[in-house]
ROLUMLUM-103627 format. One record per residue: residue number from 0; z, y, x of N, C-alpha, C in turn. Coordinates in pm, whole numbers. Atoms other than C-alpha are relative to their C-alpha. Example, Ala and Ser with C-alpha at 12.3 -4.5 7.8 and 13.67 -1.06 7.14 Angstrom:
2
<node pos="0" n_Z="0" n_Y="-119" n_X="89" ca_Z="780" ca_Y="-450" ca_X="1230" c_Z="0" c_Y="120" c_X="90"/>
<node pos="1" n_Z="-6" n_Y="-119" n_X="-82" ca_Z="714" ca_Y="-106" ca_X="1367" c_Z="73" c_Y="109" c_X="-77"/>
This chain:
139
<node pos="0" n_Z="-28" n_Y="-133" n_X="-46" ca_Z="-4164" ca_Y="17655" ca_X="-10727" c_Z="-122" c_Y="70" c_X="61"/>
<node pos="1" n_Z="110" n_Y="-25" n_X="-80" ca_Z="-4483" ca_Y="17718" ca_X="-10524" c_Z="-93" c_Y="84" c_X="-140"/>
<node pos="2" n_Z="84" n_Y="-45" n_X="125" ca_Z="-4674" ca_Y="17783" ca_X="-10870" c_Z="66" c_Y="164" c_X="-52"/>
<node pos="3" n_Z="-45" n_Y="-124" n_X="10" ca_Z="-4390" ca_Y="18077" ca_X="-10935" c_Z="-66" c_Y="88" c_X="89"/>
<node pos="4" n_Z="42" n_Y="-66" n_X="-92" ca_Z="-4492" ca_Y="18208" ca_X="-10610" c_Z="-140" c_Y="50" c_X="34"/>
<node pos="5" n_Z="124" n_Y="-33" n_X="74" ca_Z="-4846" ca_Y="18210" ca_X="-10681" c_Z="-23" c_Y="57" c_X="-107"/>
<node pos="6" n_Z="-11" n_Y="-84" n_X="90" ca_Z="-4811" ca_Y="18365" ca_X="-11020" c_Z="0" c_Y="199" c_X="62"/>
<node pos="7" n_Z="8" n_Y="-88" n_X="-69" ca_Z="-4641" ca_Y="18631" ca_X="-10825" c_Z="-84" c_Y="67" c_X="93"/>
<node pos="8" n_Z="99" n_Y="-43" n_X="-81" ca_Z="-4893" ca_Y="18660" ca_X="-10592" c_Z="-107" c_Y="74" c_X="-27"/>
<node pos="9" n_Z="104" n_Y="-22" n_X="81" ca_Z="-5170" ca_Y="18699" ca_X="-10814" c_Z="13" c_Y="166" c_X="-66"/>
<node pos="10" n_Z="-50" n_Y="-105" n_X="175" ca_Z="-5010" ca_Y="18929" ca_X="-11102" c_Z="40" c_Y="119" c_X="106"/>
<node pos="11" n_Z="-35" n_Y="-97" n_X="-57" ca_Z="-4833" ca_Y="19124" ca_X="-10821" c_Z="-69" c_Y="111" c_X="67"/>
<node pos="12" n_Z="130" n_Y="-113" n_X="-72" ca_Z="-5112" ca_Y="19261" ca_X="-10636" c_Z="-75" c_Y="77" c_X="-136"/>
<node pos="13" n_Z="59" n_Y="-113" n_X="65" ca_Z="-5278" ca_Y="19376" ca_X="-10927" c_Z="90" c_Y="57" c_X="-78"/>
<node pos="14" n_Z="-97" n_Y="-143" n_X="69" ca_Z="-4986" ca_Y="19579" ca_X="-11084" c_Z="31" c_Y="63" c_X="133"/>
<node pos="15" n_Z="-39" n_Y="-96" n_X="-117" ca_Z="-4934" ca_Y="19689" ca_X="-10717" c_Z="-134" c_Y="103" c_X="52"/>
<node pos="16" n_Z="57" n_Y="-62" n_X="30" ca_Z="-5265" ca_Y="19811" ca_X="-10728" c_Z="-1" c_Y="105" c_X="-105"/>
<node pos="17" n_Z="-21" n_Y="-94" n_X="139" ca_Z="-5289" ca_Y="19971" ca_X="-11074" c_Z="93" c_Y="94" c_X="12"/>
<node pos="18" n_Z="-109" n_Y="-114" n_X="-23" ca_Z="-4979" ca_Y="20153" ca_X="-10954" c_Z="-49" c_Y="68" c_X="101"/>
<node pos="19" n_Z="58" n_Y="-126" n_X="-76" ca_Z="-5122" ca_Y="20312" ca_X="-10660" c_Z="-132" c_Y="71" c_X="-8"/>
<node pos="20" n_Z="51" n_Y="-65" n_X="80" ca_Z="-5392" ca_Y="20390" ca_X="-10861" c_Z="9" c_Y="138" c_X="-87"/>
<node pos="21" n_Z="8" n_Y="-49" n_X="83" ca_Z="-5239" ca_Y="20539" ca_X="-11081" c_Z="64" c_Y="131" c_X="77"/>
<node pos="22" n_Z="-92" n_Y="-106" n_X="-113" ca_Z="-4973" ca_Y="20760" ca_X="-10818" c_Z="-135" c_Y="72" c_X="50"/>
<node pos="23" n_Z="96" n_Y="-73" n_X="-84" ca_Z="-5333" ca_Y="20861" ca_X="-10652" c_Z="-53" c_Y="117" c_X="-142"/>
<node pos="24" n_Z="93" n_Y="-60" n_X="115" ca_Z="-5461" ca_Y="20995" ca_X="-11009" c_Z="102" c_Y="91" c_X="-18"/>
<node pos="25" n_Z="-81" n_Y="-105" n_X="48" ca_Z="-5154" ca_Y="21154" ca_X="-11103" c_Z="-5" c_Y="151" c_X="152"/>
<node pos="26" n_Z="-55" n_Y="-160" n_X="-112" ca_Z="-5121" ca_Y="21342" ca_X="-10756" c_Z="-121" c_Y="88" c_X="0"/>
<node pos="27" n_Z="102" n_Y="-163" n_X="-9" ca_Z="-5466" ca_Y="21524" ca_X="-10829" c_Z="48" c_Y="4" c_X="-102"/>
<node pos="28" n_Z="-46" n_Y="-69" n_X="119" ca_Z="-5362" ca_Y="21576" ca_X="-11176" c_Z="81" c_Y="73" c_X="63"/>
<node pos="29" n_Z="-79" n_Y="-79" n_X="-29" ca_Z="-5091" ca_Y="21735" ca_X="-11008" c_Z="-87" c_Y="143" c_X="110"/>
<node pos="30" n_Z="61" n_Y="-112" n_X="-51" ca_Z="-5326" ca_Y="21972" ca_X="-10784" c_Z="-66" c_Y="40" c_X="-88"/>
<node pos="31" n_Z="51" n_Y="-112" n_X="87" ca_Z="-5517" ca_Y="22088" ca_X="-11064" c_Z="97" c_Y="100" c_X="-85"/>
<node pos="32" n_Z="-104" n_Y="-98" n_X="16" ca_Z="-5207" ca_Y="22196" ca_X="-11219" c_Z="60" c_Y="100" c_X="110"/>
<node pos="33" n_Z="-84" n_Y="-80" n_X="-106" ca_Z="-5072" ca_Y="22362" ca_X="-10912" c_Z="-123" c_Y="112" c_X="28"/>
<node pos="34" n_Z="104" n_Y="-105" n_X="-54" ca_Z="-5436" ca_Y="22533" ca_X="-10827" c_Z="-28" c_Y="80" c_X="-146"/>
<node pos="35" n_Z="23" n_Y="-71" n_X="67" ca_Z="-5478" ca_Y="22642" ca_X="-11178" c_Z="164" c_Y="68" c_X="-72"/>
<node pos="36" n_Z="-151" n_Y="-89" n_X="-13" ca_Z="-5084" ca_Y="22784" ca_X="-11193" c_Z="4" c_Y="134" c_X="119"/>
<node pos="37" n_Z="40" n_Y="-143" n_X="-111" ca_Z="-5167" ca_Y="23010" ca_X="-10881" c_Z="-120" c_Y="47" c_X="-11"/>
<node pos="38" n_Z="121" n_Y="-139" n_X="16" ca_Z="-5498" ca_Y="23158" ca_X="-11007" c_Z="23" c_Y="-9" c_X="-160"/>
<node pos="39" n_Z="-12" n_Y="-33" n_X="172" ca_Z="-5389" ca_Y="23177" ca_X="-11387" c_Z="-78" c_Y="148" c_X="3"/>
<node pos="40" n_Z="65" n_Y="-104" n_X="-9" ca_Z="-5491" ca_Y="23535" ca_X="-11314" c_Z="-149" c_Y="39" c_X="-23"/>
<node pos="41" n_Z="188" n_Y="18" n_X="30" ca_Z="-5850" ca_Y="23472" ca_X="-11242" c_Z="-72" c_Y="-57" c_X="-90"/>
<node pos="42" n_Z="26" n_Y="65" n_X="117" ca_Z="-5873" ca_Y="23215" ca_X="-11483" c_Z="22" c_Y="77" c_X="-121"/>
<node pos="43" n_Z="18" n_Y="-97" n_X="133" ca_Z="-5769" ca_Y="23436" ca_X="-11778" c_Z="-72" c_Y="98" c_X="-10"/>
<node pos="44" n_Z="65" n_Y="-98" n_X="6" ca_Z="-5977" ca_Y="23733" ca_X="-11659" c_Z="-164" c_Y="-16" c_X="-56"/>
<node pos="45" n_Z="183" n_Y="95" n_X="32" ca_Z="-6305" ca_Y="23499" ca_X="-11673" c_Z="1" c_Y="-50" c_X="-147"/>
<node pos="46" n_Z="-28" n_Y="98" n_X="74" ca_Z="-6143" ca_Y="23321" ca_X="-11988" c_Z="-68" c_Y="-143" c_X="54"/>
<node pos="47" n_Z="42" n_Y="116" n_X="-63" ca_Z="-6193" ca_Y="23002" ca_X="-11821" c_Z="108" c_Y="-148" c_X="-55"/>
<node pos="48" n_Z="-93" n_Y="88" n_X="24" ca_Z="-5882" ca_Y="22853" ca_X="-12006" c_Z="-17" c_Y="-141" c_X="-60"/>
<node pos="49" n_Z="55" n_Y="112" n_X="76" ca_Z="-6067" ca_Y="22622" ca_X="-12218" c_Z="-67" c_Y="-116" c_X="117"/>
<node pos="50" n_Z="38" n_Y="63" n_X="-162" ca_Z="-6257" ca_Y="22493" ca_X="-11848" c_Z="116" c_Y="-104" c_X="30"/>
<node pos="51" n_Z="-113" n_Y="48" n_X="-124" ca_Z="-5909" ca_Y="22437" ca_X="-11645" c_Z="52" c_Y="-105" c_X="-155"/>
<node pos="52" n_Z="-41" n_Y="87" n_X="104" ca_Z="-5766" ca_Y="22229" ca_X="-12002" c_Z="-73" c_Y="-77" c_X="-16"/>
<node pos="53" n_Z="61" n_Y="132" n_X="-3" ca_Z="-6047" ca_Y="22015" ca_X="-12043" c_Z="-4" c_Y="-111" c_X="123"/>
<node pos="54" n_Z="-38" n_Y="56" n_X="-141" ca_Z="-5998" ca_Y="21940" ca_X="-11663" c_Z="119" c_Y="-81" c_X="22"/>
<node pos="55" n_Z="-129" n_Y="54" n_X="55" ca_Z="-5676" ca_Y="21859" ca_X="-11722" c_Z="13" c_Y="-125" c_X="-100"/>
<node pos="56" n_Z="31" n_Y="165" n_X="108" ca_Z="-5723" ca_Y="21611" ca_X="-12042" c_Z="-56" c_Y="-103" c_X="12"/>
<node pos="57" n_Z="113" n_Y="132" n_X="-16" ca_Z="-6007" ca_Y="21462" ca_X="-11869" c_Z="102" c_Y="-77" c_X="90"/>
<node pos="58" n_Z="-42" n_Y="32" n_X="-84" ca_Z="-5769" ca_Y="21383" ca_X="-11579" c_Z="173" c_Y="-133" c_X="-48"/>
<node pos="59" n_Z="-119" n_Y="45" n_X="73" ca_Z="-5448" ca_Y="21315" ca_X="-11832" c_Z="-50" c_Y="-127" c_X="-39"/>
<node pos="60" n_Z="107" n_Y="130" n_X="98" ca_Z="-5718" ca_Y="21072" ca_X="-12009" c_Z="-15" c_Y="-124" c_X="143"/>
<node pos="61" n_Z="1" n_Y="91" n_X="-138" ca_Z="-5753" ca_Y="20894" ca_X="-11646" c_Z="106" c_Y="-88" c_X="-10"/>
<node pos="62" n_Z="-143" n_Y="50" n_X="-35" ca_Z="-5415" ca_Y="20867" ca_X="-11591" c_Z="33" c_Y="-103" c_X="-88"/>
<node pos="63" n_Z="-35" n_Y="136" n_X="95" ca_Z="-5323" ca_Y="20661" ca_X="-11951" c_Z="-73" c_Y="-78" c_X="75"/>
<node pos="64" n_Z="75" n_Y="172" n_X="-27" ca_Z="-5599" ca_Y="20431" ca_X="-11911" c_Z="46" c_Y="-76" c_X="154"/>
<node pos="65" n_Z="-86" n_Y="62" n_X="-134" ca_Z="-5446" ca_Y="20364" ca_X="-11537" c_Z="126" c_Y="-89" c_X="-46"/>
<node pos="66" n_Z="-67" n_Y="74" n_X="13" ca_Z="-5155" ca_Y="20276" ca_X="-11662" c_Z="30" c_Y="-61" c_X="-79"/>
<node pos="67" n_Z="-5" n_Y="148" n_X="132" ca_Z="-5221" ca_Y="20060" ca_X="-12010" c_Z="-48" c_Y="-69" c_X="57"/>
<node pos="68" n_Z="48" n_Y="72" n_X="-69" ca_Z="-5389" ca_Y="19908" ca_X="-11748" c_Z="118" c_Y="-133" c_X="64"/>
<node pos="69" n_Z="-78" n_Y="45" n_X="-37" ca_Z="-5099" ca_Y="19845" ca_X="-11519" c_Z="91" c_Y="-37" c_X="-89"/>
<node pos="70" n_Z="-87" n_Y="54" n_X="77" ca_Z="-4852" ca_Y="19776" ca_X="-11790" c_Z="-88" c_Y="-91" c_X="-42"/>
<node pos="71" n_Z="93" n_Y="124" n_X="48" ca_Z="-5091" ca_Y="19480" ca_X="-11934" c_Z="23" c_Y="-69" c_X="120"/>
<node pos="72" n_Z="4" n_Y="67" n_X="-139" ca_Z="-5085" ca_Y="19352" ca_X="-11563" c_Z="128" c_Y="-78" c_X="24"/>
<node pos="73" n_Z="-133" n_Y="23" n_X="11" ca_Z="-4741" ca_Y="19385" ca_X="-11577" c_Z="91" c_Y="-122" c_X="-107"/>
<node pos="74" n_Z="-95" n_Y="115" n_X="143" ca_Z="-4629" ca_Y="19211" ca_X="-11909" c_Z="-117" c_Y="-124" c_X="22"/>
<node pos="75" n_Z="55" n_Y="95" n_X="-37" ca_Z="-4913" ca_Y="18966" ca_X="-11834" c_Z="89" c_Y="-98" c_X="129"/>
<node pos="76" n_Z="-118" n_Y="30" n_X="-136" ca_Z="-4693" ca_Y="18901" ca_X="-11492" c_Z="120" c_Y="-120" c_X="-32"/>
<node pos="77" n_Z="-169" n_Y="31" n_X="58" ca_Z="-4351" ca_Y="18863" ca_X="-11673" c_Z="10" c_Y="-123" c_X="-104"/>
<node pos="78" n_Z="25" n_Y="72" n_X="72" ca_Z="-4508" ca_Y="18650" ca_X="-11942" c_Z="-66" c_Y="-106" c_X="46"/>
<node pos="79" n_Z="58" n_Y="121" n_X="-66" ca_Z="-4691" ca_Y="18416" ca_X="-11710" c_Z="159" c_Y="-67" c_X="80"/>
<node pos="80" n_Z="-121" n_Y="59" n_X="-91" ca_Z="-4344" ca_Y="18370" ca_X="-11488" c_Z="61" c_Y="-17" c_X="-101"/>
<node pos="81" n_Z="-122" n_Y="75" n_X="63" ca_Z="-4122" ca_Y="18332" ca_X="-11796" c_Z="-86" c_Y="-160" c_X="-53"/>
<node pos="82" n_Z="1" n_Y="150" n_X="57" ca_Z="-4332" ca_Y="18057" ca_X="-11918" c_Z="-33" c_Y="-117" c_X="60"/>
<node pos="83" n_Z="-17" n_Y="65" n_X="-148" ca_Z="-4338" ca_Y="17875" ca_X="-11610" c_Z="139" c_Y="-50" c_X="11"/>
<node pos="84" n_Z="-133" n_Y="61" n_X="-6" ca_Z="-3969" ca_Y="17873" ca_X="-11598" c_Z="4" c_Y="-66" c_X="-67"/>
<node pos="85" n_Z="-20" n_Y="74" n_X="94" ca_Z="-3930" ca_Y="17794" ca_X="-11932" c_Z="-69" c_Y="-153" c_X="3"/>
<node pos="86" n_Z="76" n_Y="157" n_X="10" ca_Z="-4172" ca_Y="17497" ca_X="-11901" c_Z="84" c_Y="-69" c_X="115"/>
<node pos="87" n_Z="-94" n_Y="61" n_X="-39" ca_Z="-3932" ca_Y="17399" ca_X="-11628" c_Z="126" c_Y="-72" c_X="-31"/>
<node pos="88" n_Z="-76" n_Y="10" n_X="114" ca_Z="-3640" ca_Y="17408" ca_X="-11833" c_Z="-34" c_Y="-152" c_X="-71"/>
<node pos="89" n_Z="15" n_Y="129" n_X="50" ca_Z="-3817" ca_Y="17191" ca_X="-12044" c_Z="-56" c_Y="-188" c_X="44"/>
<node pos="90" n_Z="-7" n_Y="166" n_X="-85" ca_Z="-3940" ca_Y="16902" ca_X="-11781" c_Z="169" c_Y="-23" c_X="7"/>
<node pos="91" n_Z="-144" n_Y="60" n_X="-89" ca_Z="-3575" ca_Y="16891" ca_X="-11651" c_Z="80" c_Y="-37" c_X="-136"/>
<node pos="92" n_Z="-66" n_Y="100" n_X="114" ca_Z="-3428" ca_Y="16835" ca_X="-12039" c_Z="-94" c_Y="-133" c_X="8"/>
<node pos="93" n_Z="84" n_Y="98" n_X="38" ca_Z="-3723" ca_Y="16584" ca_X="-12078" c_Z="35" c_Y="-117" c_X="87"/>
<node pos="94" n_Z="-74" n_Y="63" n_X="-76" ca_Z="-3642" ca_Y="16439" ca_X="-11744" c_Z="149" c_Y="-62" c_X="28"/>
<node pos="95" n_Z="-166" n_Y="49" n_X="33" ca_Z="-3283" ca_Y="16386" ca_X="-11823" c_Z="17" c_Y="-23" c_X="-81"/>
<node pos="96" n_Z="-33" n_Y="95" n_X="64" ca_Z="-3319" ca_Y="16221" ca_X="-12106" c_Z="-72" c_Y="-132" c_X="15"/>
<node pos="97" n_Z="47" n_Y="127" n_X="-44" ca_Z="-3541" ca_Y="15981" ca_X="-11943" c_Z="56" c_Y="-66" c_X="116"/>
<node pos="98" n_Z="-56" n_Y="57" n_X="-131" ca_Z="-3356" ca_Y="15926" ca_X="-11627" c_Z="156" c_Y="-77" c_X="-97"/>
<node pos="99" n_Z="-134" n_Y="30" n_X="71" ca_Z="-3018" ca_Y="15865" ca_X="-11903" c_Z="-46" c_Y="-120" c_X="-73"/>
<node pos="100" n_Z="19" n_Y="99" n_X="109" ca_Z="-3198" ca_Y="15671" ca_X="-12173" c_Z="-60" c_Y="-140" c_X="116"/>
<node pos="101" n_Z="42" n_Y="93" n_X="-131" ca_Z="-3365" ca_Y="15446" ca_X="-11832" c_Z="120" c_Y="-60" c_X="48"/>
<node pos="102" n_Z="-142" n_Y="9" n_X="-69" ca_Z="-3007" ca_Y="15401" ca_X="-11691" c_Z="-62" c_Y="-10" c_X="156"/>
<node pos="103" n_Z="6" n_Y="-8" n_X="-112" ca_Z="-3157" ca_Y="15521" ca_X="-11357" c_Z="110" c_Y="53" c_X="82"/>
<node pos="104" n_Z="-71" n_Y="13" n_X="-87" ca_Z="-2959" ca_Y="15509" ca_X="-11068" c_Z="-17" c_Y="108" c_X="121"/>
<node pos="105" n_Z="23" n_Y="-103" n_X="-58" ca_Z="-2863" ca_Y="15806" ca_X="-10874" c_Z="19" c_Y="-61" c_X="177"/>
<node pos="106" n_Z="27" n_Y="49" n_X="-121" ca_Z="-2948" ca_Y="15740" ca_X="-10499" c_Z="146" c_Y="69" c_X="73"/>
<node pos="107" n_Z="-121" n_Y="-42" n_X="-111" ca_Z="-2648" ca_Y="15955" ca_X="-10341" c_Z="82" c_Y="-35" c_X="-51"/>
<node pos="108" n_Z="-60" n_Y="26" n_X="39" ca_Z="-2426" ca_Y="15844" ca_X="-10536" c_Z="35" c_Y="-174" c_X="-18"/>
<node pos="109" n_Z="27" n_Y="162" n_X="48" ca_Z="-2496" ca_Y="15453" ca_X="-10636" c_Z="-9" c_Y="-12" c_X="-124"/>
<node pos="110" n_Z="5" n_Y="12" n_X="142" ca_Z="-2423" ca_Y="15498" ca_X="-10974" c_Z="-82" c_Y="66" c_X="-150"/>
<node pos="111" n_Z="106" n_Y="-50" n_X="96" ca_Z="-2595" ca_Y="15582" ca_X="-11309" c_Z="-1" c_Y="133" c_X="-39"/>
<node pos="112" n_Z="-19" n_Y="-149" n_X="29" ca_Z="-2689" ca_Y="15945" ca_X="-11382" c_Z="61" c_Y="3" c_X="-95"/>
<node pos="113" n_Z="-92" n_Y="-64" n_X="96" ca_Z="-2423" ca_Y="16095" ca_X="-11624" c_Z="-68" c_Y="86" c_X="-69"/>
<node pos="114" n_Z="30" n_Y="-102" n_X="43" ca_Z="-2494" ca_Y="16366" ca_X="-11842" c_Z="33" c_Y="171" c_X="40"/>
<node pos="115" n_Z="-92" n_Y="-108" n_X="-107" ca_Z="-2265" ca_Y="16606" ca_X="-11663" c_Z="-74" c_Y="38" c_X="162"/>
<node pos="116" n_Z="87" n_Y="-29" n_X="-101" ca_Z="-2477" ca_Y="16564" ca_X="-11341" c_Z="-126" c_Y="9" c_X="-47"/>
<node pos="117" n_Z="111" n_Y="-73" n_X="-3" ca_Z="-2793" ca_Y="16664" ca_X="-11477" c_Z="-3" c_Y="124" c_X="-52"/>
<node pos="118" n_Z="-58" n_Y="-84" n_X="19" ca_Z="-2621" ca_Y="16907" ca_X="-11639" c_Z="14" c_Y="128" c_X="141"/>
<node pos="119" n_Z="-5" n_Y="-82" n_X="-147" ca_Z="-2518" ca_Y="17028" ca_X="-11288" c_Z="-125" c_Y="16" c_X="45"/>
<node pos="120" n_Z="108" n_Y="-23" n_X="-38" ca_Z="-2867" ca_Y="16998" ca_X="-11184" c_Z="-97" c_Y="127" c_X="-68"/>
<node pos="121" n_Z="70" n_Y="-127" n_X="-18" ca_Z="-3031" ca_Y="17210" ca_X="-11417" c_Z="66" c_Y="118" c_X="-31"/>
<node pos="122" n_Z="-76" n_Y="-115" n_X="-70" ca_Z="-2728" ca_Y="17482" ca_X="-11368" c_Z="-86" c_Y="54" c_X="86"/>
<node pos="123" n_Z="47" n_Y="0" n_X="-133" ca_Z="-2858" ca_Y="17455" ca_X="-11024" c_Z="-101" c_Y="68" c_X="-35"/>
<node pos="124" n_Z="92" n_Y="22" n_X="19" ca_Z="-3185" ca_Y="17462" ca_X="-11135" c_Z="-55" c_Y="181" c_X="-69"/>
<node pos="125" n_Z="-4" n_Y="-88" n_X="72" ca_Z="-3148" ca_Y="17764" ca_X="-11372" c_Z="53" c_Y="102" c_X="110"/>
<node pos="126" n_Z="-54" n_Y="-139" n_X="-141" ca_Z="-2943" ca_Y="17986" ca_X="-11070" c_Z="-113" c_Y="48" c_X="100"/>
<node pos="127" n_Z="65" n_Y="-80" n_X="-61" ca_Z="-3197" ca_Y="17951" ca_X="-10884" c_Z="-160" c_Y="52" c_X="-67"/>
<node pos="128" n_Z="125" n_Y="-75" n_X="95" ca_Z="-3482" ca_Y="18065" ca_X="-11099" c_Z="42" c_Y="147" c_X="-40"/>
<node pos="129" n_Z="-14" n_Y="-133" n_X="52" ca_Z="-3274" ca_Y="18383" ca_X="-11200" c_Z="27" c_Y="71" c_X="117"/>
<node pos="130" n_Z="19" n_Y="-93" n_X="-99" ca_Z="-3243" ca_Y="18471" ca_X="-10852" c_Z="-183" c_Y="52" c_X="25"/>
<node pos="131" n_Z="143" n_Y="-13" n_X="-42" ca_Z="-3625" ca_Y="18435" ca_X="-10819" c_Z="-28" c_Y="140" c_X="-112"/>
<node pos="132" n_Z="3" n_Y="-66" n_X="109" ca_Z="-3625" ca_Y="18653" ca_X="-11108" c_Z="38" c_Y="155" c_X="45"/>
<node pos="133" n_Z="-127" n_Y="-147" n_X="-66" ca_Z="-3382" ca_Y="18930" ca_X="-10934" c_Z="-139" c_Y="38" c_X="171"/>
<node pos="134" n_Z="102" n_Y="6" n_X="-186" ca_Z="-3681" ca_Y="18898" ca_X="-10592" c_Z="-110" c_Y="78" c_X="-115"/>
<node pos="135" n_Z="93" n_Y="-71" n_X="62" ca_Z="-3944" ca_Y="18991" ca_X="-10899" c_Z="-89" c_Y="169" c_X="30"/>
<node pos="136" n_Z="35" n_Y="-143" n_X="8" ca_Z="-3939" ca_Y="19401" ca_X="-10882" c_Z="0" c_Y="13" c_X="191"/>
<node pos="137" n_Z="58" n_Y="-43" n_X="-168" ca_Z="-3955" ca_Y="19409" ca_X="-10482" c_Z="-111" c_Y="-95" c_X="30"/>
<node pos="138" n_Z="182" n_Y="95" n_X="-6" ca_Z="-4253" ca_Y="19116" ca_X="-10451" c_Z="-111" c_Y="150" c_X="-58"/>
């Protein structure tokens, strides 16, 4: 579990970056629109329209690359934690057919692991990974 939490750690900061990146880029994009919406006037008298639009595209052009950025960060993220689980998943089948085919002996119990209790285990095992999963978008 510690390794999930590190994943997260990692991946999270930089899509939590890249996002306030990108919120900082958009909110001047958003003042050049707002300053060149209240002098449209002056701007058309000068013809300056071609000016305030390249200002704009250059800024629009910012913005993507911000966030193919953050989305890469992102699906990098989602794709490092699913295959983490998944490789969990697969110790705990691997592990339960070696603890079965072994006829190891379950300590709280006395008796030999079943199939039904590892079963229950990686239930268990699986619940709590999809809660970790549901913690994802607020981390």
């Amino acid at each position: 579990m510690p390794i999930i939490l590190i994943i997260l750690g990692i991946f999270g900061k930089q899509v939590k970056n890249s996002a306030i990146e990108k919120i900082a880029c958009t909110r001047k994009m958003g003042g050049v629109v707002e300053e060149s919406l209240s002098a449209i006037r002056l701007i058309t008298s000068f013809a300056n329209e071609d000016k305030e639009l390249n200002k704009f595209e250059k800024l629009a052009d910012e913005v993507r690359s911000i966030s193919h950025r953050s989305e890469y960060w992102l699906a990098a993220m989602v794709g490092m934690f699913r295959f983490v689980i998944f490789g969990f998943y697969a110790y705990a089948f691997w592990i339960a057919t070696v603890y079965i085919e072994n006829k190891r002996v379950n300590p709280n119990t006395g008796k030999l692991y079943t199939t039904g209790e590892l079963l229950n285990i990686l239930v268990a095992l699986m619940s709590g990974v999809s809660l970790l999963f549901g913690l994802n978008p607020n981390i």
